[in-house]
mmCIF file of the N, C-alpha and C atoms, coordinates in Angstrom:
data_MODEL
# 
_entry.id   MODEL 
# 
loop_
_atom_site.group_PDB 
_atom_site.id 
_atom_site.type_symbol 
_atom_site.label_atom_id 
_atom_site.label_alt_id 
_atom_site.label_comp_id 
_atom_site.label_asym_id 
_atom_site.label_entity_id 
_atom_site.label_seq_id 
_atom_site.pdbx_PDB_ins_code 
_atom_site.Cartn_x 
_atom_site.Cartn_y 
_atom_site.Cartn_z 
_atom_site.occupancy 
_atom_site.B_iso_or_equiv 
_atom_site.pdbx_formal_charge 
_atom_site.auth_seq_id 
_atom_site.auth_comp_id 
_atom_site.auth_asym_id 
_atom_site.auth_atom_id 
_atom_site.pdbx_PDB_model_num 
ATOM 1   N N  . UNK A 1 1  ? 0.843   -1.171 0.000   1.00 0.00 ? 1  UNK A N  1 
ATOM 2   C CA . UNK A 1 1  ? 0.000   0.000  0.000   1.00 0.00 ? 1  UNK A CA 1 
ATOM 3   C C  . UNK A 1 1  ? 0.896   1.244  0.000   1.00 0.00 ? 1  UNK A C  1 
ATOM 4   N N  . UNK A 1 2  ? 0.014   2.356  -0.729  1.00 0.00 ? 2  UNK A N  1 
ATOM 5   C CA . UNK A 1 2  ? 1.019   3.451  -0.766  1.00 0.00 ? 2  UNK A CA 1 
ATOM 6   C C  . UNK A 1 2  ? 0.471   4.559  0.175   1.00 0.00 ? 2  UNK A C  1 
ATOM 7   N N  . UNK A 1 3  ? 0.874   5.364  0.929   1.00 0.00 ? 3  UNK A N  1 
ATOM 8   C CA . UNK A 1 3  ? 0.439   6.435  1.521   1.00 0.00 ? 3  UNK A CA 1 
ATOM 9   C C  . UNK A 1 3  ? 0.814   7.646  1.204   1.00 0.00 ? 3  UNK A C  1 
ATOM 10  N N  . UNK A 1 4  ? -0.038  8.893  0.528   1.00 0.00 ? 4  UNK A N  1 
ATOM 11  C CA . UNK A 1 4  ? 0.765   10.099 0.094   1.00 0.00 ? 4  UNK A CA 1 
ATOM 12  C C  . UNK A 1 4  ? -0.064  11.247 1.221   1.00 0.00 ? 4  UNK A C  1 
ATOM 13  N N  . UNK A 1 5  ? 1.318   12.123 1.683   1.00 0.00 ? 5  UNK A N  1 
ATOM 14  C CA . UNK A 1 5  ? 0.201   13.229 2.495   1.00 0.00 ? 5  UNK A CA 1 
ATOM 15  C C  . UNK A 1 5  ? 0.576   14.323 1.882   1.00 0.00 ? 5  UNK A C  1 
ATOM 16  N N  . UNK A 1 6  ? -0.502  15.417 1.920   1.00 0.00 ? 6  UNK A N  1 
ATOM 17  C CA . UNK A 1 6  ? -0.567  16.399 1.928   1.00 0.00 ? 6  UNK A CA 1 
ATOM 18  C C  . UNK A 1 6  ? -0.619  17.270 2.885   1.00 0.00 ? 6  UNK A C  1 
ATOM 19  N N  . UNK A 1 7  ? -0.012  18.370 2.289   1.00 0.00 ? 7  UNK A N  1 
ATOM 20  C CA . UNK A 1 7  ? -0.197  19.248 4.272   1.00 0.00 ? 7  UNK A CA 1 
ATOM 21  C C  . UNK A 1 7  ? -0.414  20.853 3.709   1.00 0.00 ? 7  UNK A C  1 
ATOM 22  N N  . UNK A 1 8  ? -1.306  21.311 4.609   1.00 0.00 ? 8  UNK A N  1 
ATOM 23  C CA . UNK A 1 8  ? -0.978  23.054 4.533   1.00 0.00 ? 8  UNK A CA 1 
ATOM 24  C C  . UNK A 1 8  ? -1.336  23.661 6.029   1.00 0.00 ? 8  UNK A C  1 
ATOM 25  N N  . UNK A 1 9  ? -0.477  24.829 5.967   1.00 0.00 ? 9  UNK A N  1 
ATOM 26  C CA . UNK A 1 9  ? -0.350  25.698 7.050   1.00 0.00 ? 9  UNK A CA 1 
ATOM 27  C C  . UNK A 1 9  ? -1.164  26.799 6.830   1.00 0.00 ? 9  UNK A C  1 
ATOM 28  N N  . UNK A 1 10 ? -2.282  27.069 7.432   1.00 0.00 ? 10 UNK A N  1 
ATOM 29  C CA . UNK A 1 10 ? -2.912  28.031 7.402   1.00 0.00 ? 10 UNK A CA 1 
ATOM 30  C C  . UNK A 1 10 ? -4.010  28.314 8.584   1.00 0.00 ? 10 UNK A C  1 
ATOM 31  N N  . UNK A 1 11 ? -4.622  28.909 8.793   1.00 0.00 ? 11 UNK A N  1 
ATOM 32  C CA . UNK A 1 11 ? -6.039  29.365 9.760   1.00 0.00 ? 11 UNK A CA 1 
ATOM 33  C C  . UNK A 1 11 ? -7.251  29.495 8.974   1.00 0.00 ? 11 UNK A C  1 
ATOM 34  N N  . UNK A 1 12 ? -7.523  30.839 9.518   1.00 0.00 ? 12 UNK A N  1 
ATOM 35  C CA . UNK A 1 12 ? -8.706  30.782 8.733   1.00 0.00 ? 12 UNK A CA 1 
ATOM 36  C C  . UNK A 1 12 ? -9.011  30.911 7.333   1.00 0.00 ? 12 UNK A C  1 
ATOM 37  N N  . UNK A 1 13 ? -10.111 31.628 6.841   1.00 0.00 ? 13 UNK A N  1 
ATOM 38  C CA . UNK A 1 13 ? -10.198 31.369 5.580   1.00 0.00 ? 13 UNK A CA 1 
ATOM 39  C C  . UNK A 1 13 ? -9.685  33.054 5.043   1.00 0.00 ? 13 UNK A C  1 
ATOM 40  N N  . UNK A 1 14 ? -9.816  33.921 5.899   1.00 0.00 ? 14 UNK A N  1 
ATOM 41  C CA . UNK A 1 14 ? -8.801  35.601 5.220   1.00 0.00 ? 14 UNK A CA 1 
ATOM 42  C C  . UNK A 1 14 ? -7.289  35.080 5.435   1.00 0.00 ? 14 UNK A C  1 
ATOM 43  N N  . UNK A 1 15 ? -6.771  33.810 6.310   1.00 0.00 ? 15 UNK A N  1 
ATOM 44  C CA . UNK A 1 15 ? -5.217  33.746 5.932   1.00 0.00 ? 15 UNK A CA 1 
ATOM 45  C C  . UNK A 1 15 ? -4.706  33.077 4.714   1.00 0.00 ? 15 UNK A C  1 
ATOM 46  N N  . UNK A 1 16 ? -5.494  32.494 4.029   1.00 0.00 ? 16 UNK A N  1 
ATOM 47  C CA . UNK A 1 16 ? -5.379  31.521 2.843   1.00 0.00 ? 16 UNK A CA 1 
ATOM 48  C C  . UNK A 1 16 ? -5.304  32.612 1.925   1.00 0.00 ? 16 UNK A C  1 
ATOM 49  N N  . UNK A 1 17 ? -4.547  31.475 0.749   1.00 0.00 ? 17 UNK A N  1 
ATOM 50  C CA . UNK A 1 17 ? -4.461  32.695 -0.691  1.00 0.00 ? 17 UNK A CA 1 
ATOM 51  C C  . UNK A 1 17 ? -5.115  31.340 -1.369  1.00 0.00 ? 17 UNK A C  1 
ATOM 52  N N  . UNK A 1 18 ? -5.412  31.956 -2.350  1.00 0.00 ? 18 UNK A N  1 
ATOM 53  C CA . UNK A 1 18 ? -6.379  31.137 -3.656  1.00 0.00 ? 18 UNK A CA 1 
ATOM 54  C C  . UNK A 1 18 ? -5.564  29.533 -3.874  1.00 0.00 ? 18 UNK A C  1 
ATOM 55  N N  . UNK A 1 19 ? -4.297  29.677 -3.570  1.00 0.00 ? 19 UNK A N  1 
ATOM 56  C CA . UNK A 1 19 ? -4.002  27.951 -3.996  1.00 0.00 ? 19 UNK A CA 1 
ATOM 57  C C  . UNK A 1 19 ? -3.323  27.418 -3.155  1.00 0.00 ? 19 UNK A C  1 
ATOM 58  N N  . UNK A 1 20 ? -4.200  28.129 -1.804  1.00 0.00 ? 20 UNK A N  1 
ATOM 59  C CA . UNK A 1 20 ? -4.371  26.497 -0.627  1.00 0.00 ? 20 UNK A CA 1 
ATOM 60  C C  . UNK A 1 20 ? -5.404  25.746 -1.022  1.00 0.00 ? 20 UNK A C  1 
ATOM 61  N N  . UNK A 1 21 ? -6.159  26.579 -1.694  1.00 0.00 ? 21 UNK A N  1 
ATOM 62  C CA . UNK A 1 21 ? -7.952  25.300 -1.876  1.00 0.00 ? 21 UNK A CA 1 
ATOM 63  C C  . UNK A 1 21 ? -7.397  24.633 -3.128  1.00 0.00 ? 21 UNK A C  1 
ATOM 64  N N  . UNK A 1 22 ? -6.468  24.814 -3.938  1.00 0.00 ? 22 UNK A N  1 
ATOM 65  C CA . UNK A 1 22 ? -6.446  23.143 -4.690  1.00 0.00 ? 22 UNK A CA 1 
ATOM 66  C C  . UNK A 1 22 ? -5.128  22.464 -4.305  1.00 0.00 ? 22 UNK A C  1 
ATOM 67  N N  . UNK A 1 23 ? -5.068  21.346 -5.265  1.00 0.00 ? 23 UNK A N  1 
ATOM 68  C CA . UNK A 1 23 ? -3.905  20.528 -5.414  1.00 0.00 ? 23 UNK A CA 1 
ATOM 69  C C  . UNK A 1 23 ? -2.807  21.215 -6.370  1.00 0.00 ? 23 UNK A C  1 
ATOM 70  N N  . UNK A 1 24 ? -1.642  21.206 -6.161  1.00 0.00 ? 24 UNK A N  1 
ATOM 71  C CA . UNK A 1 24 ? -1.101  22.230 -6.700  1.00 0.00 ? 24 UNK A CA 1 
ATOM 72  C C  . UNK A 1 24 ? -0.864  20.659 -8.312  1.00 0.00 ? 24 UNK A C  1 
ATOM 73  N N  . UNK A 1 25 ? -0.133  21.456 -9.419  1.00 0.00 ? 25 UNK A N  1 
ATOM 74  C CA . UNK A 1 25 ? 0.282   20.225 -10.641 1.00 0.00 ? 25 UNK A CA 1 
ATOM 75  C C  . UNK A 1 25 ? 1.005   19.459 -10.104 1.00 0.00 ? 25 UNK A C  1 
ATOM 76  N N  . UNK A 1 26 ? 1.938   19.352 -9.010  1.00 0.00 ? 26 UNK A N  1 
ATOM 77  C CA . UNK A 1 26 ? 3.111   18.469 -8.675  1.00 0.00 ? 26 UNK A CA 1 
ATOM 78  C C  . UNK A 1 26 ? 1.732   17.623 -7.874  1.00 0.00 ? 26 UNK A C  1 
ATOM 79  N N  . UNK A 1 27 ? 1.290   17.851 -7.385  1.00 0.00 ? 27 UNK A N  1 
ATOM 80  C CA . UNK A 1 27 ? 0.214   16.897 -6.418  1.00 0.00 ? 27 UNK A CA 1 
ATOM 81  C C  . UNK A 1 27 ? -0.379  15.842 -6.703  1.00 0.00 ? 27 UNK A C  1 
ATOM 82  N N  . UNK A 1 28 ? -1.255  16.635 -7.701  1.00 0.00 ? 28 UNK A N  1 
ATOM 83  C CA . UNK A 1 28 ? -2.166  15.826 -8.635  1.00 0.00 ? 28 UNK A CA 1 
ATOM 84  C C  . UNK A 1 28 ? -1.045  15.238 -9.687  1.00 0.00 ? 28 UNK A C  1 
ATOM 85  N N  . UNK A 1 29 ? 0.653   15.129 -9.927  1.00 0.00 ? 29 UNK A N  1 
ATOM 86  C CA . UNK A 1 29 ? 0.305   14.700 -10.745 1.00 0.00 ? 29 UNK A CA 1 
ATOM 87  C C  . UNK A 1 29 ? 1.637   13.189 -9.843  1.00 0.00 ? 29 UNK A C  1 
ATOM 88  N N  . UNK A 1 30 ? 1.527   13.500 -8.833  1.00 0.00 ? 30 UNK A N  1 
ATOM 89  C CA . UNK A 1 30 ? 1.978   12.559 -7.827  1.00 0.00 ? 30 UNK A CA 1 
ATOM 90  C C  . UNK A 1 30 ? 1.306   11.603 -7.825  1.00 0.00 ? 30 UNK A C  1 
ATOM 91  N N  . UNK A 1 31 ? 0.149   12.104 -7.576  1.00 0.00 ? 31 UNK A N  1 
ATOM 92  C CA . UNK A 1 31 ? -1.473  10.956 -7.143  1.00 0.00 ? 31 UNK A CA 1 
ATOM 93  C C  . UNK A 1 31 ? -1.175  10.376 -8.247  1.00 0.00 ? 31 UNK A C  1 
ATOM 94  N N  . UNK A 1 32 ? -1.433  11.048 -9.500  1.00 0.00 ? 32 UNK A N  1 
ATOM 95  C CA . UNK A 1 32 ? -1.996  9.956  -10.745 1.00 0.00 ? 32 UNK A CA 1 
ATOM 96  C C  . UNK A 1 32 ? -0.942  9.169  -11.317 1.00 0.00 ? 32 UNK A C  1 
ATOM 97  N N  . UNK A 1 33 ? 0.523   9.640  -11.119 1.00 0.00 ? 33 UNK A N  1 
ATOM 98  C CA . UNK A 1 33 ? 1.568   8.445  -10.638 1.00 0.00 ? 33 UNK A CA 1 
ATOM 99  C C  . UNK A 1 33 ? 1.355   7.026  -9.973  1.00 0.00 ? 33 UNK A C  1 
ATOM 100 N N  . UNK A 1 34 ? 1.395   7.485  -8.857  1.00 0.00 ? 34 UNK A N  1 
ATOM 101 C CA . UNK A 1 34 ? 1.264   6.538  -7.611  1.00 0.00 ? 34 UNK A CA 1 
ATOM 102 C C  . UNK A 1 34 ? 0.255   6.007  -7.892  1.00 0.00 ? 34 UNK A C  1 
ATOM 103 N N  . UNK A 1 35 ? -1.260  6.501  -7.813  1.00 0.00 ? 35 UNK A N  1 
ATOM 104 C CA . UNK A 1 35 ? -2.357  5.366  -7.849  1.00 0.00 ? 35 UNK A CA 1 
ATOM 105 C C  . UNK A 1 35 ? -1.765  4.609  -9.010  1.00 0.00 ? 35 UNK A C  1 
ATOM 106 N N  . UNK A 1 36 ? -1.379  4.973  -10.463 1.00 0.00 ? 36 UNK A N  1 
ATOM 107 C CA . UNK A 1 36 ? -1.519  4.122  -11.745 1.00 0.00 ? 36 UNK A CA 1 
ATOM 108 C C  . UNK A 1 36 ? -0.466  3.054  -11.024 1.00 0.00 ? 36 UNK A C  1 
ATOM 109 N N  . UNK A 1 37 ? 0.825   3.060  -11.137 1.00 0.00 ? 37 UNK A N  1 
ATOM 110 C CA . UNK A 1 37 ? 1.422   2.262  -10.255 1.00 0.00 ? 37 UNK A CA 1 
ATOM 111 C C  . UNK A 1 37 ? 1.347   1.098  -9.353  1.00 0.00 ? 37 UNK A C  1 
ATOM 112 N N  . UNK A 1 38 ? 0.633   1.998  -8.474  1.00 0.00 ? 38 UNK A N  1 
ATOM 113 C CA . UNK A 1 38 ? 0.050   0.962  -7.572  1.00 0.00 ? 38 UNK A CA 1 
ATOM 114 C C  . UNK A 1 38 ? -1.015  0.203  -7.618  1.00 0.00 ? 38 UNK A C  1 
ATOM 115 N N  . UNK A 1 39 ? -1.966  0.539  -8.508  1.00 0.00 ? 39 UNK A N  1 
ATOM 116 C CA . UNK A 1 39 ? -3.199  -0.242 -9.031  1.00 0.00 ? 39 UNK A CA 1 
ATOM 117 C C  . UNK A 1 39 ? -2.992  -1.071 -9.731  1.00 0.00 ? 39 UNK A C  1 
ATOM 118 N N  . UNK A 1 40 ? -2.022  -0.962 -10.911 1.00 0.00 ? 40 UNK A N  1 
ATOM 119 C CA . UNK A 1 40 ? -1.403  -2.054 -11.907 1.00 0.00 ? 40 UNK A CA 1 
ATOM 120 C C  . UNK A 1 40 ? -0.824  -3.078 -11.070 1.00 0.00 ? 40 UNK A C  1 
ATOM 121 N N  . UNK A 1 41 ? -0.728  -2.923 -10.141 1.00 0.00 ? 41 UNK A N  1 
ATOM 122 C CA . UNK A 1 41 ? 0.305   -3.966 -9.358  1.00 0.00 ? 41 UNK A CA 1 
ATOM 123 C C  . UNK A 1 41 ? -1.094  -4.307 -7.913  1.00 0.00 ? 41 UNK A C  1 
ATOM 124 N N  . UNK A 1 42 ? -2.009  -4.116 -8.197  1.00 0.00 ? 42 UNK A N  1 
ATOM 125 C CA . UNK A 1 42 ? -3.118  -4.107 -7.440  1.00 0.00 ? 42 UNK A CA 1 
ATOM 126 C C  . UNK A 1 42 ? -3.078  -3.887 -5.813  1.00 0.00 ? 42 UNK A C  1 
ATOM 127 N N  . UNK A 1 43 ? -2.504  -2.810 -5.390  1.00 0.00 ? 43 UNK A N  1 
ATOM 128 C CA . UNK A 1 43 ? -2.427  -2.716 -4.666  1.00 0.00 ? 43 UNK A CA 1 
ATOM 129 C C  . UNK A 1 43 ? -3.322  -1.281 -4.195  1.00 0.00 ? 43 UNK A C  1 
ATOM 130 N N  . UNK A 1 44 ? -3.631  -0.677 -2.933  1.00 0.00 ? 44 UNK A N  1 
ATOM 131 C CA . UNK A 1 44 ? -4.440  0.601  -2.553  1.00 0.00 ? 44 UNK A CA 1 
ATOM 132 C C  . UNK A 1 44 ? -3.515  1.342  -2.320  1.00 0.00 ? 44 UNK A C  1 
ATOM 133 N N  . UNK A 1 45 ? -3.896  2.788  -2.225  1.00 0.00 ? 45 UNK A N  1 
ATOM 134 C CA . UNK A 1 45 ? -3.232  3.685  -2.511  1.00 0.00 ? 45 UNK A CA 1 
ATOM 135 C C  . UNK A 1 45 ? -4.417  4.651  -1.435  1.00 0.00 ? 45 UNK A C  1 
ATOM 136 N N  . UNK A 1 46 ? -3.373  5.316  0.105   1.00 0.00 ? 46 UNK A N  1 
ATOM 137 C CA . UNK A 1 46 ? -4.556  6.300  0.904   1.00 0.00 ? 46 UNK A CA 1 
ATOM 138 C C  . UNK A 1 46 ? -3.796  7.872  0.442   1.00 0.00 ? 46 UNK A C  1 
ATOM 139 N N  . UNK A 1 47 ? -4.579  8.784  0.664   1.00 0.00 ? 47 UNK A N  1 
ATOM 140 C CA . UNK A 1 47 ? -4.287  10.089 0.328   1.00 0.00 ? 47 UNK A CA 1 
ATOM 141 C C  . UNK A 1 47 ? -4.965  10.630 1.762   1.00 0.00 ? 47 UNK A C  1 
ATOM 142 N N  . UNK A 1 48 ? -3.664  11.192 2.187   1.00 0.00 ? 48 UNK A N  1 
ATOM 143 C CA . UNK A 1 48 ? -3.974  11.538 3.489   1.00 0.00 ? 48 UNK A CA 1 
ATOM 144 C C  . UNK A 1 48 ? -4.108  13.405 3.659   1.00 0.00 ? 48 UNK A C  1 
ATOM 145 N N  . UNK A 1 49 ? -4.846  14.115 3.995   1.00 0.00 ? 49 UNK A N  1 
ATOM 146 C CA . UNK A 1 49 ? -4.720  15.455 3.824   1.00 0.00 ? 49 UNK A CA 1 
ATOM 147 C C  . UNK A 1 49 ? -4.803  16.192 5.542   1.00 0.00 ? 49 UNK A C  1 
ATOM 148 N N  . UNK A 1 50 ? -3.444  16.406 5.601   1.00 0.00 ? 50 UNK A N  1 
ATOM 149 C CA . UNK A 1 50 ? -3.460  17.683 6.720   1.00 0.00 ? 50 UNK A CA 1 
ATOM 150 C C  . UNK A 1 50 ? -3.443  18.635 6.863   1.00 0.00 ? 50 UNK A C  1 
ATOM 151 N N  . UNK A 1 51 ? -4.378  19.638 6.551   1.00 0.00 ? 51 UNK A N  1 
ATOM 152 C CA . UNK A 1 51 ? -4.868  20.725 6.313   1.00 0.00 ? 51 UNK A CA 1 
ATOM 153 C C  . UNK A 1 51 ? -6.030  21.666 7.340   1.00 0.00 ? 51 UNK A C  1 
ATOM 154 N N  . UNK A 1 52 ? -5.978  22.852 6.999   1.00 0.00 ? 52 UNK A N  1 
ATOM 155 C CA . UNK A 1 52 ? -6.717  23.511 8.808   1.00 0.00 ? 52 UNK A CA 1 
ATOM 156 C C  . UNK A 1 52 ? -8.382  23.762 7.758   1.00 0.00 ? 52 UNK A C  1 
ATOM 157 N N  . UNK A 1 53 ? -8.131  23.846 6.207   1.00 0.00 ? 53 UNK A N  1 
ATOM 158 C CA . UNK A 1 53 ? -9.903  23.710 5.936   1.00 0.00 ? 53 UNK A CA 1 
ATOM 159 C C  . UNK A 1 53 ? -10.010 23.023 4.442   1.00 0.00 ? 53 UNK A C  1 
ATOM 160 N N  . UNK A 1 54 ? -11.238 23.522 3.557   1.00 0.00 ? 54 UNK A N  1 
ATOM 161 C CA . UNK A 1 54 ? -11.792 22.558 2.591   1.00 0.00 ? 54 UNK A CA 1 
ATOM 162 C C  . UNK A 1 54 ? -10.272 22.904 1.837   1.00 0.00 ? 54 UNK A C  1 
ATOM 163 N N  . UNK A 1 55 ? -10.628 21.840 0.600   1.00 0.00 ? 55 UNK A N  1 
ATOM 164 C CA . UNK A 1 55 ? -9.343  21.503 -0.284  1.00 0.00 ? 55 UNK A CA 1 
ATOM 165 C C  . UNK A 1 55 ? -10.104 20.979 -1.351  1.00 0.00 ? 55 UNK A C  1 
ATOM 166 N N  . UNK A 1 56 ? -9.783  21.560 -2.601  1.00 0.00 ? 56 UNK A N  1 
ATOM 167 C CA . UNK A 1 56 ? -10.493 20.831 -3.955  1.00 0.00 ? 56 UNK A CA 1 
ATOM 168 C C  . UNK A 1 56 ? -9.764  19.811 -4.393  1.00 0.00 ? 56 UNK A C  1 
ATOM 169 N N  . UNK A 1 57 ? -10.168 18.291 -4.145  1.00 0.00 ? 57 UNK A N  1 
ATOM 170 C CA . UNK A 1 57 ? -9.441  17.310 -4.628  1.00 0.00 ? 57 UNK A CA 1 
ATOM 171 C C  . UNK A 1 57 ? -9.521  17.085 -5.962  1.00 0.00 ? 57 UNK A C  1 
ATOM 172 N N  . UNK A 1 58 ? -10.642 16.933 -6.672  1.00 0.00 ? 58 UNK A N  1 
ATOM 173 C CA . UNK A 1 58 ? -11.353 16.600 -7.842  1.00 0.00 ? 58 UNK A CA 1 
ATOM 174 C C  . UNK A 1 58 ? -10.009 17.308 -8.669  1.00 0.00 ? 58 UNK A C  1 
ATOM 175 N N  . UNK A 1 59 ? -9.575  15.834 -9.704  1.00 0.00 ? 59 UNK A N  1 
ATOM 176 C CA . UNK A 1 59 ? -8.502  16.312 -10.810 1.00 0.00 ? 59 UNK A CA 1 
ATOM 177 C C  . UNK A 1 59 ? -9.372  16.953 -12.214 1.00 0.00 ? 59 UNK A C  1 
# 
């Protein structure tokens, strides 16, 4: 199994700038690495997010 985390440092929602709420290209294109990878070889893949609010996962 693979485990990828994500993390951001922030408070509320006036301390955030516009691209804490997505996945930055290196992120998303980590995930779609790793899952392909690891699925071909049938294995799960968790995406762990530590973050202080919402986050747009959807690629």
């Amino acid at each position: 199994m693979a485990i990828i985390t994500f993390g951001r440092i922030s408070g509320e929602y006036i301390d955030r700038v516009s691209s804490d709420f997505f996945l930055s290209e290196t992120e998303r294109e980590l995930v779609k690495n790793v899952t392909r990878i690891f699925h071909d070889e049938n294995k799960k893949v968790v995406v762990v997010l530590n973050i202080g609010g919402v986050i747009e996962t959807q690629s």
